[in-house]
N, C-alpha and C positions, 0 to 999 in steps of 0.2 A: 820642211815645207808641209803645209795639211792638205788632206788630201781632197778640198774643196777647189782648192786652186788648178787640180787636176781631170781633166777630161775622160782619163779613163784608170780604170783602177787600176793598181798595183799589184802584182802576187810575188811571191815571195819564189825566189831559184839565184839557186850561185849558179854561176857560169863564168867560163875565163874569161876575161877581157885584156885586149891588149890597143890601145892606141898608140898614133901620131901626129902631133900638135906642137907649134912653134917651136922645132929645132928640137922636141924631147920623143923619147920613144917609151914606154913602161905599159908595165903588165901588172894584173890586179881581178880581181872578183866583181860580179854585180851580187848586190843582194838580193833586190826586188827590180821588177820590169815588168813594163807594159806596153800596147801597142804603139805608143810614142815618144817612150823613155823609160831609162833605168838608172837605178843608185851606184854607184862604183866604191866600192870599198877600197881605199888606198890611202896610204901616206903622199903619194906624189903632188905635186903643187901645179895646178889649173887656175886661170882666168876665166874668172864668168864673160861671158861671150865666146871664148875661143871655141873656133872650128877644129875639131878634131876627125882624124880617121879610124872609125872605134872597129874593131873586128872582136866578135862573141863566138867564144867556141863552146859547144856541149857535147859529149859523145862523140866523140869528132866530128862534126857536123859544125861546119862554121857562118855566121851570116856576117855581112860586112854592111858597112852603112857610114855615113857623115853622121855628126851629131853636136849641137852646141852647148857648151856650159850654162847650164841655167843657174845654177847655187852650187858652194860649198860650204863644208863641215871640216875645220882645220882639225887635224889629227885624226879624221873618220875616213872624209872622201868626200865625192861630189856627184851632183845630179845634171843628166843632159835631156835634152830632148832629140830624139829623132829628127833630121832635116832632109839626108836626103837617102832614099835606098832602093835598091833596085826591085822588077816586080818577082821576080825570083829568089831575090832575099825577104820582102815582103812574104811571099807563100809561107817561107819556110820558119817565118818569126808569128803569125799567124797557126801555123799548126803546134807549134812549140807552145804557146799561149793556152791552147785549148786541150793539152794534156794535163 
């Protein structure tokens, strides 16, 4: 995806990531994120569209949030957008950002 199509940039941070989505559970890396999505580095198999439960762990410090499949890369991973997150998960993905 280029990053015109994108509202806000990208930066580059792994972070754990662990979702749940239609009946699967799996755990995986982000590459890049930003205020309203990140990349997921995974072998696991997603539908664009699906709603997933993404929880991001850094430092132990975890934010939680809903997020839909916008694209994938078979054998790399996929890209979500942020849909819905709490405002206390917002603060704490917002100060993460600005490190």
């Amino acid at each position: 995806m280029t990053d015109e199509k994108r509202k806000h940039g990208r930066q580059s941070l792994v972070m754990e990531a662990s979702w749940e989505g239609s009946g699967i559970k799996s755990r995986a890396r982000t590459v890049d994120i930003s205020a309203t999505g990140c990349f997921i580095d995974t072998l696991a198999e997603v539908e664009i569209g699906e709603t997933l439960n993404l929880k991001l762990t850094l430092h132990g410090q975890y934010i939680s949030m809903q997020a839909v499949v916008k694209y994938r890369m078979p054998s790399l991973g996929f890209g979500v957008r942020f849909t819905k997150i709490s405002d206390s998960d917002r603060l704490r993905l917002d100060a993460l950002l600005k490190t």
